[in-house]
N, C-alpha and C positions, 0 to 999 in steps of 0.2 A: 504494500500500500504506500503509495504517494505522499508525504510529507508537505502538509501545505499549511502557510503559518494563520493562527486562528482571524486575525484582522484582517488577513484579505478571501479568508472566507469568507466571514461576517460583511465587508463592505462590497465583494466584486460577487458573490456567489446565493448569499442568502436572501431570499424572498420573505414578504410579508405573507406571514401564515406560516412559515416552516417551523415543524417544531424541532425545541432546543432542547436536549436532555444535558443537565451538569450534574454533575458530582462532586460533592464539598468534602472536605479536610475527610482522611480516614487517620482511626487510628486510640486508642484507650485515653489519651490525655485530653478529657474535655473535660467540660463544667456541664456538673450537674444542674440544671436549671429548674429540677422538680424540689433541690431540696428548702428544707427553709433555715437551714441553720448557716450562721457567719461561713464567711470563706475566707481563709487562714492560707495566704501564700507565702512561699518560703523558697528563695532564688538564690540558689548558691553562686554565684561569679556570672555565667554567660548563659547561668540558665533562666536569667529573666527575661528572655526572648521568647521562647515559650509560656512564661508567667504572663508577659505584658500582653498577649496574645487573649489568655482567659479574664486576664482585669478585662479589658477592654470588651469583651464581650459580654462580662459582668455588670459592668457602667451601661452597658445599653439596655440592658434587665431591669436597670436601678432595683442593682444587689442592695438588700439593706444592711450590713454592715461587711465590710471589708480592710482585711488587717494583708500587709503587706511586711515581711521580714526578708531585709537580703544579707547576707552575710558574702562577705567579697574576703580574697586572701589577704586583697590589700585595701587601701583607700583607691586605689588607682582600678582595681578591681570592678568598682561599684560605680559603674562609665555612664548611665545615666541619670543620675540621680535626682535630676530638675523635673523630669518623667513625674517620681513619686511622689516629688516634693509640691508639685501644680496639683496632682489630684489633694492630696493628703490638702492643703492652703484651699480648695476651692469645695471640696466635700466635707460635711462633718461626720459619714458614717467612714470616711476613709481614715486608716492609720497605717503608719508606718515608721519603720525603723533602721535602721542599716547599724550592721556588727560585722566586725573585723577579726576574720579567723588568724589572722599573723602565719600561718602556712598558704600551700600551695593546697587548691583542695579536690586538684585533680589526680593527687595520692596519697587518702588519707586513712593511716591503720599504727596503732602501736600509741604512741606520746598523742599525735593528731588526734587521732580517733578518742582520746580522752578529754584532748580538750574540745573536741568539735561537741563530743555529747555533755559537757559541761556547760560550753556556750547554750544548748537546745535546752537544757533545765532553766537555766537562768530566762529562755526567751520565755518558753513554759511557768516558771513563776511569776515573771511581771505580766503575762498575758491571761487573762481570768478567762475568757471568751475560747482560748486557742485548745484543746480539748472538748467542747463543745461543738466546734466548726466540723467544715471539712477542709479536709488539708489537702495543698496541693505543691509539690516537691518534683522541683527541676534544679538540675544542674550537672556538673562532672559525676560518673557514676559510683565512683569511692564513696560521694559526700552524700548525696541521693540514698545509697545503699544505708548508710551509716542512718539517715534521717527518719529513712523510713522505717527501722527498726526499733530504734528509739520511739515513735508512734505508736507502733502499731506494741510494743512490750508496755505500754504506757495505758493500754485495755481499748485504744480505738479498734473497729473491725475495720479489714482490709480495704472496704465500700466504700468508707468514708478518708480514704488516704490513697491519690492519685501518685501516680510518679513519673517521670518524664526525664533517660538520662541522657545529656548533650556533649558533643564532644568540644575539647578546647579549655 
């Protein structure tokens, strides 16, 4: 089959009345839109690309409450941060936070992996809402692995903890 690029399908080829079949995003990382508890994101370094994907789809829900946690290796890590900081400024059901793992958190086991699940207590105790929610966890798959375990040993069911892991 011929390879032929979609807009000049669409402009040289397609008639009024043709129909159009699409197919949108596949794949387990969505948002749940049936449920009604907080939505708890949690973006380890480059995995809020993926995250800022389900906020934004959340925002057009008008999710009613939304907690946003990134945890970057460095400050330099946490590359957009104006992103969070304009919702977080222009919503009141929006919060957020950014935490600095001080490693790399695209390999993290041994020393890391103690402090990475120390920082997740600490997010977990200041966050009262963040075990009620559903939680949604992207990023490098060490820190991913690492998050989701910690949740899901923490008495969440699997249901309610998405995961999504990015390379980089």
């Amino acid at each position: 089959m011929k390879s032929v690029r979609f807009a000049d399908y669409v402009f040289k080829k397609l008639k009024n009345g043709d129909i159009v079949t699409l197919a949108g995003p596949k794949g387990e990382f969505t948002l749940n839109e049936e449920s009604p508890r907080s939505l708890i994101f949690l973006a380890h370094g480059t995995g809020f690309a993926p995250i800022k994907s389900l906020i934004e789809h959340a925002l057009s829900l008008e999710a009613e409450t939304i907690h946003l946690h990134w945890i970057g290796s460095s400050r330099e890590n946490i590359y957009l941060p104006n992103i969070a900081h304009a919702w977080r400024d222009a919503l009141d059901n929006f919060h957020y936070e950014e935490h600095i793992a001080g490693f790399d958190l695209r390999t993290v086991n041994g020393k890391r992996e103690e402090t990475l699940l120390r920082q997740l207590d600490g997010i977990n105790s200041g966050d009262s809402e963040l075990l009620e929610g559903d939680i949604y966890i992207a990023g490098p798959e060490d820190a991913v692995n690492v998050a989701e375990k910690f949740f899901l040993e923490k008495g969440l069911p699997k249901t309610r903890v998405a995961v999504a892991s990015v390379k980089g």
